[in-house]
C-alpha positions in Angstrom: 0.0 0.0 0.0 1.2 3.2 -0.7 0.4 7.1 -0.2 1.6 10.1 -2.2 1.9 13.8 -0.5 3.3 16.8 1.4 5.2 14.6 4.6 4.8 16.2 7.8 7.6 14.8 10.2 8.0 15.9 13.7 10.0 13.7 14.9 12.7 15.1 12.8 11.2 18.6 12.2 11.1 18.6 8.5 8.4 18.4 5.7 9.1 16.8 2.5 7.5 15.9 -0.5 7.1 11.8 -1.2 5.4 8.9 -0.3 4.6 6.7 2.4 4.8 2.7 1.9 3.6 0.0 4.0 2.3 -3.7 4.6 0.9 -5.8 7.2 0.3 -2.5 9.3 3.9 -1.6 9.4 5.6 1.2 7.4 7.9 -0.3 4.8 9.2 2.3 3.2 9.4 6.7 3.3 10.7 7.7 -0.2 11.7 11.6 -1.1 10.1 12.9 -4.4 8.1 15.4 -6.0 4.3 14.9 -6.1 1.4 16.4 -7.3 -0.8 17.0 -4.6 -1.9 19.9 -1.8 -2.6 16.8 1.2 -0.3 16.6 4.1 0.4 13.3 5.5 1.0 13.3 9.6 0.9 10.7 12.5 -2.2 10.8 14.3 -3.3 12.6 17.2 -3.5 11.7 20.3 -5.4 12.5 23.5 -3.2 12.3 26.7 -5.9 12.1 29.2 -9.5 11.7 29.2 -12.5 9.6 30.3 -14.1 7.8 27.6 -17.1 7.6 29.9 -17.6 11.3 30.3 -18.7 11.3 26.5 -21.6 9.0 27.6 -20.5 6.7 24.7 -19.1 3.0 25.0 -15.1 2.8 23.9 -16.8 1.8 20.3 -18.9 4.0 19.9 -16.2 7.1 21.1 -14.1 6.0 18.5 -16.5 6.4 15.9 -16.8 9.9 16.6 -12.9 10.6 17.1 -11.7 8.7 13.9 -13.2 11.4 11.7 -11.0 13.9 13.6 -7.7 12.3 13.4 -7.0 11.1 16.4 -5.2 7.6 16.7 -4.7 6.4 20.0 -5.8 7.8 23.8 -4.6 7.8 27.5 -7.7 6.8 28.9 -8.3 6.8 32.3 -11.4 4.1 33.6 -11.8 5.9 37.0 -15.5 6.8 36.2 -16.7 3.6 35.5 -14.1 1.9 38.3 -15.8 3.5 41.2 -19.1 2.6 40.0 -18.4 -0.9 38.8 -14.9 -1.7 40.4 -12.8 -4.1 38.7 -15.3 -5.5 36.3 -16.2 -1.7 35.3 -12.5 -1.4 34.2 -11.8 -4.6 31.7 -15.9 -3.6 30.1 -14.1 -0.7 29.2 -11.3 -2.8 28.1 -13.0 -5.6 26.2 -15.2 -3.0 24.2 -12.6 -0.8 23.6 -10.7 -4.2 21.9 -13.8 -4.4 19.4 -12.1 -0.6 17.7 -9.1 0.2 15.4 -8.8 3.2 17.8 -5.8 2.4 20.1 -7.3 2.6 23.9 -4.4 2.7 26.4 -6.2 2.3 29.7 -4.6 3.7 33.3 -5.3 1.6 36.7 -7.3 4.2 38.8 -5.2 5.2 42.0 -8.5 6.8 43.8 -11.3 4.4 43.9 -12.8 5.9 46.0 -11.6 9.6 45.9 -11.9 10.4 49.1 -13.5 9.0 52.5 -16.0 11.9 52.7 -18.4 10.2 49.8 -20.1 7.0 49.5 -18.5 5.1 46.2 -19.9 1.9 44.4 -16.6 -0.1 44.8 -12.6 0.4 46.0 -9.6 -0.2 43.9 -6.7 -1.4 46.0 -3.1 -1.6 45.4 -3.4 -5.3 44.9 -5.9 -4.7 42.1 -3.6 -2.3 40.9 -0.9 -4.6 40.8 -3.1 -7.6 39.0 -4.0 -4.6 36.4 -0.5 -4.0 35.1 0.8 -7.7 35.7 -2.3 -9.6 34.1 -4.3 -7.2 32.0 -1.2 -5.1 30.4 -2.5 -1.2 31.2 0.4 1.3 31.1 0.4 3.7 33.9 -1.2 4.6 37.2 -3.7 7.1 36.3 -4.2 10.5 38.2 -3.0 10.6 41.6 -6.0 12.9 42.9 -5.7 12.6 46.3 -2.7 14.8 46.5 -3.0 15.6 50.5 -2.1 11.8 50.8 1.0 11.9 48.5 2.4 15.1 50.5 1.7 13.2 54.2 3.2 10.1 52.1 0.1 8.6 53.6 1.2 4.6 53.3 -2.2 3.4 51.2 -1.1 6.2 48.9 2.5 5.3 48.5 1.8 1.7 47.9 -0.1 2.5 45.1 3.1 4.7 43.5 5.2 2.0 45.0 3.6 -0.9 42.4 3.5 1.5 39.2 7.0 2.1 39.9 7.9 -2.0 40.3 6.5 -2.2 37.1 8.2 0.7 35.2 4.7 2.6 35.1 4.0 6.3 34.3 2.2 8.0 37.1 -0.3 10.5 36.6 -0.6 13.5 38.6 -3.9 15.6 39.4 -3.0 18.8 41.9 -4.7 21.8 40.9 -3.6 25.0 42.7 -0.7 22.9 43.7 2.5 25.5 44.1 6.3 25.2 45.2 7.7 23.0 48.0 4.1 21.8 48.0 4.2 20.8 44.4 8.2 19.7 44.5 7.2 17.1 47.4 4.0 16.0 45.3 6.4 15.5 41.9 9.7 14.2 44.0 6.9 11.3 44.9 7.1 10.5 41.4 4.6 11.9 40.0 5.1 12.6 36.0 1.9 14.6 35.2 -0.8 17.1 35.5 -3.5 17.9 33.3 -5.4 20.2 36.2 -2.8 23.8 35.8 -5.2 26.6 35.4 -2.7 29.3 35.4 0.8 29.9 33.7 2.7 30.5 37.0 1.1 26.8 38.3 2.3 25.1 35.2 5.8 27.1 35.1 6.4 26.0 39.0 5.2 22.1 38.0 7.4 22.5 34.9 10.8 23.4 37.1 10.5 20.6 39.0 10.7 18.2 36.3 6.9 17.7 35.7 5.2 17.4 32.3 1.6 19.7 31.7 -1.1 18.4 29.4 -3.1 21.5 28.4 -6.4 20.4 28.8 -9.6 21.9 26.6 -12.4 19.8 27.8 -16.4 21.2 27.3 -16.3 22.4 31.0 -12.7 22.8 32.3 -10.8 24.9 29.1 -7.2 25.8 30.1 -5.8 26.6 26.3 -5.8 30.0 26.7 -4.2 30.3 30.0 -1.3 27.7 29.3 -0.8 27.8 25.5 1.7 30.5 25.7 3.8 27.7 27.2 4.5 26.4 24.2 7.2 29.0 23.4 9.7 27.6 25.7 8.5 24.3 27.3 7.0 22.7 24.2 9.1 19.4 24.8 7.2 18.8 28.2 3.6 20.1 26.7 0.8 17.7 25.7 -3.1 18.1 24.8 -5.8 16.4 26.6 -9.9 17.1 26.3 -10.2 15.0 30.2 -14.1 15.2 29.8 -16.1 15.9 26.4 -19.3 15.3 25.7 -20.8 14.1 22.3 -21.9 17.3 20.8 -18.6 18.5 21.3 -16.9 15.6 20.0 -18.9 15.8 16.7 -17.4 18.9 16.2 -14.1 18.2 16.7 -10.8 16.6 19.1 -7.4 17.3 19.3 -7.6 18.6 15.7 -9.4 21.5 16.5 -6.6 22.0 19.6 -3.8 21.9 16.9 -5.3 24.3 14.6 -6.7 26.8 17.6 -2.3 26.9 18.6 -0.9 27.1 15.1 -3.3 29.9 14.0 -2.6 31.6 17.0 0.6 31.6 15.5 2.9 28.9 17.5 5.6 26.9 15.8 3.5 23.9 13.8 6.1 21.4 14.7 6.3 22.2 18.6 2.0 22.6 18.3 2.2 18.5 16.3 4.5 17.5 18.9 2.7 18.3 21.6 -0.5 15.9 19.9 1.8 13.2 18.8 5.3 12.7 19.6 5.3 13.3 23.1 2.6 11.8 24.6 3.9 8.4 22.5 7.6 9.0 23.5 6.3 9.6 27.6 4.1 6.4 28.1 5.7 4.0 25.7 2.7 4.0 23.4 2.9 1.3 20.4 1.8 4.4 18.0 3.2 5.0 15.1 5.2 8.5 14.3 5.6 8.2 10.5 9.1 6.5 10.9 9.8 3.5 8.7 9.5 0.3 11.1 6.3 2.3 13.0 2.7 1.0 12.7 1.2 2.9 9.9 -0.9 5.1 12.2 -1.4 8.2 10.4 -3.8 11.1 9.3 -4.2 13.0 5.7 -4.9 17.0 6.4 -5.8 19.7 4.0 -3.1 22.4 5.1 -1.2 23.0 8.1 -3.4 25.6 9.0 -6.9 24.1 9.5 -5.6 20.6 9.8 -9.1 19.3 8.4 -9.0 15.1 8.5 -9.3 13.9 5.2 -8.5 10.2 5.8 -7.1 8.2 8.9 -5.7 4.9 8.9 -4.7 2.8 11.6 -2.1 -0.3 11.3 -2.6 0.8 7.6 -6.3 0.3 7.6 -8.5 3.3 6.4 -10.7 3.9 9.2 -12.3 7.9 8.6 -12.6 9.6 5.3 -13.8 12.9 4.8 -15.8 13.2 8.2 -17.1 9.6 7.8 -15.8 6.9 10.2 -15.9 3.2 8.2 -16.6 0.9 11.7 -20.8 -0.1 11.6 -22.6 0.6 14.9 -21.9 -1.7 17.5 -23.8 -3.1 20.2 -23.5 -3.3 24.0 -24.1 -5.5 27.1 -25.8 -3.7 30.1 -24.0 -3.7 33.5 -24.9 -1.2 36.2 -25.4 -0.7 40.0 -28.1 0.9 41.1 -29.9 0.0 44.5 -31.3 3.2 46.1 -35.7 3.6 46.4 -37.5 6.3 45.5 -37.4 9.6 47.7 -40.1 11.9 48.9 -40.1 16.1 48.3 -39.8 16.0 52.2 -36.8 14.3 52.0 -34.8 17.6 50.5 -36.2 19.9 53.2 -33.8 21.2 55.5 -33.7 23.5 58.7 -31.8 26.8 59.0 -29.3 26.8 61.8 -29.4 30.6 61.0 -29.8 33.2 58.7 -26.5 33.2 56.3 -25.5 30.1 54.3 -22.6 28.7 53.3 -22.7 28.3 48.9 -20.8 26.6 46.0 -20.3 29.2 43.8 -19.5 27.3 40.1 -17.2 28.9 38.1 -18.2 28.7 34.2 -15.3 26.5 32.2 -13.7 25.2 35.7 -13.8 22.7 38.1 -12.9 25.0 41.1 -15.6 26.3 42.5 -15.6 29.4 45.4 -17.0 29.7 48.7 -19.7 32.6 49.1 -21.3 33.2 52.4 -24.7 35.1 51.6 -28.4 35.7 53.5 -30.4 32.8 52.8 -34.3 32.7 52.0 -36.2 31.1 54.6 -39.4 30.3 55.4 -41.4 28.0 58.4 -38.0 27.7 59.3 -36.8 25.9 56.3 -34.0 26.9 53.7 -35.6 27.4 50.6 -34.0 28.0 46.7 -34.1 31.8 45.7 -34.0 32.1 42.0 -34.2 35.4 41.5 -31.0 36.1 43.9 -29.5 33.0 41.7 -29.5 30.7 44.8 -30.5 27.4 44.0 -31.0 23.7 46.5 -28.3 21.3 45.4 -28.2 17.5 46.3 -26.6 14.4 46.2 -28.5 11.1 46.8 -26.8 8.1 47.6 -27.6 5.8 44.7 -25.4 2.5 46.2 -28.1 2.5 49.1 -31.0 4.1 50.7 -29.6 7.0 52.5 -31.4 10.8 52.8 -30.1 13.0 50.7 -27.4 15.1 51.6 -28.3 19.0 50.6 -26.3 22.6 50.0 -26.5 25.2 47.8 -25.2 26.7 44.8 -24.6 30.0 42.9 -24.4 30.7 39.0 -25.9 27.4 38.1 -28.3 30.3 37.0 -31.8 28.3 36.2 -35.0 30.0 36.9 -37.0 27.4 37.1 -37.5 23.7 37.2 -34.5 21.3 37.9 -32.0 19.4 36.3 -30.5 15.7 37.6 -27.7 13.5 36.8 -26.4 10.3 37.5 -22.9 11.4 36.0 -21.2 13.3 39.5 -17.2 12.7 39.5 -16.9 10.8 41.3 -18.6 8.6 42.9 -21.6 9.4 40.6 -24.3 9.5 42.9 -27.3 11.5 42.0 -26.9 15.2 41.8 -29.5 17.5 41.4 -30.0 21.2 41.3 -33.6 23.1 41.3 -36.0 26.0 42.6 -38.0 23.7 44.5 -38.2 20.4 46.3 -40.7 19.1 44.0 -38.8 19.9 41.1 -35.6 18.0 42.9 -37.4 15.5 44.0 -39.1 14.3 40.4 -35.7 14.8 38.6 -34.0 12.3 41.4 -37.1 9.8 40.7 -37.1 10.3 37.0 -33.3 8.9 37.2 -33.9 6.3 39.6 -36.7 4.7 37.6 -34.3 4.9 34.4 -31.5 3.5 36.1 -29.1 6.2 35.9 -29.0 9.4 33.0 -29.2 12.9 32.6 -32.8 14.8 33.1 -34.2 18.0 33.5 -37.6 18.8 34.6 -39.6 22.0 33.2 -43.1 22.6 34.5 -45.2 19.7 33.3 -42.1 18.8 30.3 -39.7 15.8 32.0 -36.9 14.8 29.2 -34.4 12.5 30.2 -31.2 10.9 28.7 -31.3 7.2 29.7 -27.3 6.5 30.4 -28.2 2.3 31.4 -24.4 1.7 31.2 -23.6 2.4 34.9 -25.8 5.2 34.8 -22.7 6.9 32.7 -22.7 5.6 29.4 -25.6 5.2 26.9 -25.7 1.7 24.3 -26.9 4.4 21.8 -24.9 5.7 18.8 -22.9 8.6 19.1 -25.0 10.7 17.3 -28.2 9.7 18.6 -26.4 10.2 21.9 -25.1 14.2 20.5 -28.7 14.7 19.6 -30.9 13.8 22.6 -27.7 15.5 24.5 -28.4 18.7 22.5 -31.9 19.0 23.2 -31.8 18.5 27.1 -28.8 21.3 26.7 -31.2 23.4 25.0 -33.2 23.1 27.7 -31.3 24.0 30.1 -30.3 27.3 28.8 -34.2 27.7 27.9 -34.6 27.2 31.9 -32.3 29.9 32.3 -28.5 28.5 32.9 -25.9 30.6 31.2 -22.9 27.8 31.6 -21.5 26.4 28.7 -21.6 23.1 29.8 -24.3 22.8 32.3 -24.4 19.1 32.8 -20.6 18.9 32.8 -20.2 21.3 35.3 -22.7 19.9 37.9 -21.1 16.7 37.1 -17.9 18.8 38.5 -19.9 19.9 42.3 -19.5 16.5 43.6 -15.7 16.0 42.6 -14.8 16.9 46.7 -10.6 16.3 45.2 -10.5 20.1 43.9 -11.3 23.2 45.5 -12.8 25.1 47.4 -16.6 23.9 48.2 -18.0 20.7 46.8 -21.5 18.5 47.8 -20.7 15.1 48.9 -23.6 12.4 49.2 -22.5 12.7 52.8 -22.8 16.6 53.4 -21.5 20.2 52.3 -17.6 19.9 52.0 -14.7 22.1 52.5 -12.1 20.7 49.6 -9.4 23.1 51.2 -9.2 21.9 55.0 -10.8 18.7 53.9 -13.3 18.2 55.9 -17.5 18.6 56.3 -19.0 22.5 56.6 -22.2 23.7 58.0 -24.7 24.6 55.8 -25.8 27.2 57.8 -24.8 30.2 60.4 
């Protein structure tokens, strides 16, 4: 098999004109000439870190979306799924990721659970950890979130670091905020890693100390514009991750539209193609091909090296995407979920006022830190009640593992007006979390999800829509683009009901992630992600 056009290589920082040979997968042959043709021929993109299950999509089906866009290969991390579904969570992923072209290198999750403050669906130990790399092959221990426990060396912790490091195993970091001898302890630990920088000086201290940043544009959390300007000087120790996309957003593009955002903006093309190829490959050992004779023949035809619009991708020197259209049929899935909790009651998401101010989340659009606000709260018969037009609203999080009462807060800039909204999809122990005006309103989008097993809902007057996500109650067995579509709609909605974010559902999915700061909802109660512990709702 051969190809003929414009060779992109940066590995070697050239571009030539020629072609590109190969058989049986591997790449024979890279011969010099002139050709007739506009087309660029690169190695495939790949995404350094991201949870296939935040797209809602099987393995399969994600790779039916991301082959149109170029990208190759992924660092995916199965934590989602893992605290949901434990060990059997983690090789579903596995086994129907194996069905797809689409290279899947799956992490072992280091935090199943996150935290002790939550109630989660299973635990990963380092034992499991240890069977994952010895028996089932994955690569690296994915992100070390529970950075507290890496700076006390807290022994569970290091045991975990301790068996990626027996067996020669990248270790992923995850320390937003994280700053100087605080961050040199949490890298001298051995932490390679972080995808969470959200400002320049963060990422400049991690990257002294010997630590690598993946710029991370995901459809909540978007760091590109704070951190691209790294890639002047540090584009060696750069990478691009998406961490969480959803399926509209996938549709429209992956770590293509990353590559083209940087080199329009007017960085060097070959640092900016680095970044997506060479060094994530070169970092975790990844069997990915870099357009070097002896590599799989893993590459992508482009356009120009300016858009960096996907005309074909091939994989192992099979074409798997041309011109937007990926070649794999739909699949189908097998069901596996937990979900053992009974339906609750409006009364169950009253709750007394200890006193007149209260303690809120307030969520910050396109991150997953969130603020602590201390305001005058509404209350009435003694109860606190959601205030809309002051933009307070009830949040909750209902065990789903068991029947428990739900745990309840509030949150600011969540911004609906009326109604409520529900998911089953809450990093990261994905219990139910909800967000309304009312206690009705909570309570029928809670219910609505119960009965369905797990999905994304919102409730509007008389209107219910819901998502069904039967996978764990994070994935759907639905097409990508049926999933994009029914996705788009309860969006719609959402911003009809009055949010402004840009990612609603992604960003509640963020409230209950208790690992970043500064105030988060756990199933178990209001918590303070700085001093790491439980806060009063009320003063």
């Amino acid at each position: 098999m051969i190809i003929t056009g414009k060779i992109f290589d940066p590995l070697n920082r050239r571009t030539f004109s020629g072609t590109v040979e190969w058989q049986d997968g591997k790449i024979t042959a890279i011969r010099e000439h002139d050709v007739d043709t506009e087309q660029y021929i690169l190695p495939g993109f790949v995404d350094a870190h991201i949870h296939i299950e935040s797209s809602m999509l099987t393995p399969y089906e994600f790779s039916r979306m991301a082959l149109p866009h170029g990208t190759v290969a992924t660092i995916s991390d199965p934590h989602e799924i893992a605290n949901v579904m434990g060990m059997p969570g983690i090789r579903y992923m596995m086994e129907n990721a194996s069905r797809s072209p689409l290279k899947f290198y799956f992490g072992a999750p280091s935090c199943v659970p996150a935290t002790s403050f939550e109630t989660a669906g299973a635990t990963i130990t380092a034992a499991d950890i240890e069977e994952l790399f010895r028996d089932d092959g994955l690569i690296y221990l994915a992100e070390m979130m529970n950075y507290p426990g890496v700076l006390h060396r807290d022994p569970l912790v290091m045991e975990k670091i301790a068996v990626a490091q027996k067996y020669n195993r990248k270790v992923d970091g995850h320390a937003p905020g994280l700053r100087a001898d605080d961050a040199a302890h949490y890298i001298a630990a051995g932490i390679s890693t972080d995808h969470e920088c959200f400002s320049l000086a963060e990422a400049i201290d991690k990257l002294r100390h010997g630590m690598k940043v993946i710029i991370r544009e995901g459809s909540a959390a978007r760091n590109y514009e704070a951190l691209i300007p790294l890639m002047d000087e540090h584009a060696d120790n750069l990478m691009f991750c998406s961490d969480d996309k959803h399926p509209d957003d996938l549709e429209l593009g992956h770590i293509d539209r990353l590559v083209s955002r940087a080199v329009l903006d007017g960085y060097d093309v070959f640092d900016v193609v680095r970044a997506a190829t060479v060094n994530p490959v070169h970092h975790y050992g990844m069997n990915v091909g870099l357009l070097q004779v002896g590599d799989p023949a893993d590459f992508i035809v482009v356009n120009n090296l300016q858009e960096f619009n996907v005309l074909k991708t091939y994989i192992s020197g099979e074409l798997v995407a041309e011109n937007g259209a990926c070649q794999l049929p739909q699949g189908t899935h097998e069901i596996i979920n937990q979900f053992n909790c009974s339906p609750k009651l409006p009364a169950d998401f009253h709750v007394a006022a200890a006193g007149k101010k209260i303690h809120l989340i307030e969520a910050l659009d396109g991150q997953l830190i969130t603020l602590k606000l201390t305001e005058p709260g509404v209350i009435r018969d003694g109860q606190l009640c959601a205030d809309p037009e002051n933009n307070q609203l009830k949040i909750a999080v209902v065990n789903r593992y068991q029947d428990a009462l739900p745990a309840i807060g509030m949150i600011k800039n969540i911004g609906l007006r009326r109604g409520a909204i529900a998911s089953t999809v809450a990093h990261d122990s994905h219990n139910i979390i909800a967000v309304g005006c009312t206690d009705e309103d909570i309570c029928r989008a809670v219910n609505l999800l119960i009965q369905h097993r797990g999905g994304l809902c919102a409730i509007d007057g008389e209107e219910e829509l819901v998502l069904p996500l039967p996978i764990a109650g994070l994935i759907s067995d639905q097409d990508g683009v049926s999933v994009s579509r029914a996705y788009s709609v309860l969006d719609r909605k959402v911003k009809e009901m009055g949010s402004t974010l840009r990612a609603p559902y992604m960003t509640l999915s963020f409230m209950a992630l208790l690992v970043i700061p500064e105030f988060k909802m756990s199933d178990l109660g209001l918590f303070d992600a700085i001093n790491f512990q439980f806060a009063p709702l009320s003063e």
